[in-house]
C-alpha positions as MATLAB code, in Angstrom:
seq = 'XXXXXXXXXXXXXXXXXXXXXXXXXXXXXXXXXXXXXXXXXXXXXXXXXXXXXXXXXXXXXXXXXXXXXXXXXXXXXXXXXX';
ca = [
      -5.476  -13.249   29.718;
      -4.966  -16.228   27.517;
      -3.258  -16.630   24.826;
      -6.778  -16.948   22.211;
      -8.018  -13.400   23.619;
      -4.597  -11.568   22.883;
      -4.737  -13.138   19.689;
      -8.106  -12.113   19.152;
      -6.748   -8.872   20.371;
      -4.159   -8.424   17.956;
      -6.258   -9.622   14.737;
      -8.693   -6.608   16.016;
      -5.862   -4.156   15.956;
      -4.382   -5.274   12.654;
      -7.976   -4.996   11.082;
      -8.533   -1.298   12.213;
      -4.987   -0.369   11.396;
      -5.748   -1.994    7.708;
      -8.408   -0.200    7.204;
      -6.966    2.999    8.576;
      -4.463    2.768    5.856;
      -6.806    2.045    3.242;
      -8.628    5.031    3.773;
      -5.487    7.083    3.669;
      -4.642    5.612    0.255;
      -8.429    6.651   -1.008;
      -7.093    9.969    0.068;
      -3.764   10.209   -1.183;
      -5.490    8.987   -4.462;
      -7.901   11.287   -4.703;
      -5.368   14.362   -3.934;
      -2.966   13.612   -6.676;
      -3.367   14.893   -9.858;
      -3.280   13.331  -13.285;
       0.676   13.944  -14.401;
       1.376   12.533  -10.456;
      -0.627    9.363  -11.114;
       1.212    8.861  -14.597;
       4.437    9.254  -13.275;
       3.923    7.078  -10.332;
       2.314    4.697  -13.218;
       5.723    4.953  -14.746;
       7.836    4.434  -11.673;
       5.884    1.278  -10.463;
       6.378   -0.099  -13.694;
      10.159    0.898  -13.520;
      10.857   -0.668  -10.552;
       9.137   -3.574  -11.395;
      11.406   -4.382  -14.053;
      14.565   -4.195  -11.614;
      12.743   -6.752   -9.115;
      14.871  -10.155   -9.436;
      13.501  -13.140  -11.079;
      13.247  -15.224   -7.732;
      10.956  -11.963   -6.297;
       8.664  -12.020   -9.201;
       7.872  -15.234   -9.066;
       6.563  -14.835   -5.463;
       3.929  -12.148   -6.462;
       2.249  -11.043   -9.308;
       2.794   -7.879  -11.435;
      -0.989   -6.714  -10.781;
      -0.569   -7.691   -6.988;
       3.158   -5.742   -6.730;
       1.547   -2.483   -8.413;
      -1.774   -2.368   -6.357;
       0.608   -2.813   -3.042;
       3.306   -0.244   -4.434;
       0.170    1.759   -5.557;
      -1.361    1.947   -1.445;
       1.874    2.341   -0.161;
       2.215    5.741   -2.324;
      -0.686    6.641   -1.724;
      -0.330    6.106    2.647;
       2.648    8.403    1.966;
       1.145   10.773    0.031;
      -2.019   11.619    2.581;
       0.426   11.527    5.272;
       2.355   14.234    3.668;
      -1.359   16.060    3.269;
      -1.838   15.911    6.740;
       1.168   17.254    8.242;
];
């Protein structure tokens, strides 16, 4: 196999893995309540403000909370399932 069909490969497998996790953050989402959404709210924005200057200026505030916001999420419906 060359070396443009395992990279087609692997952008297939990245895809469906993507979306595999963004479905587990709709569900994570959906399962937490109101007072768990505020306080995650309130830890994002925590942690955000202990982030070094020379991290910040690599990403945005809205980018860092949507990413923090998924990966809570992943972890949350993981928990769900188990």
């Amino acid at each position: 196999m060359n070396w443009k069909k395992q990279k087609k490969i692997r952008l297939c497998e990245m895809q469906a893995l993507e979306e595999k996790r963004k479905d587990l953050a709709k569900v994570g989402w959906l399962a937490m309540n109101k007072k768990e959404k505020e306080q995650l709210r309130k830890l994002i924005n925590f942690s955000w403000d202990k982030i070094p200057g020379y991290a910040k200026a690599k990403i945005s505030k809205d980018d860092y909370i949507k990413f923090e916001t998924q990966e809570h999420c992943v972890k949350f419906a993981e928990k769900l399932k188990k």
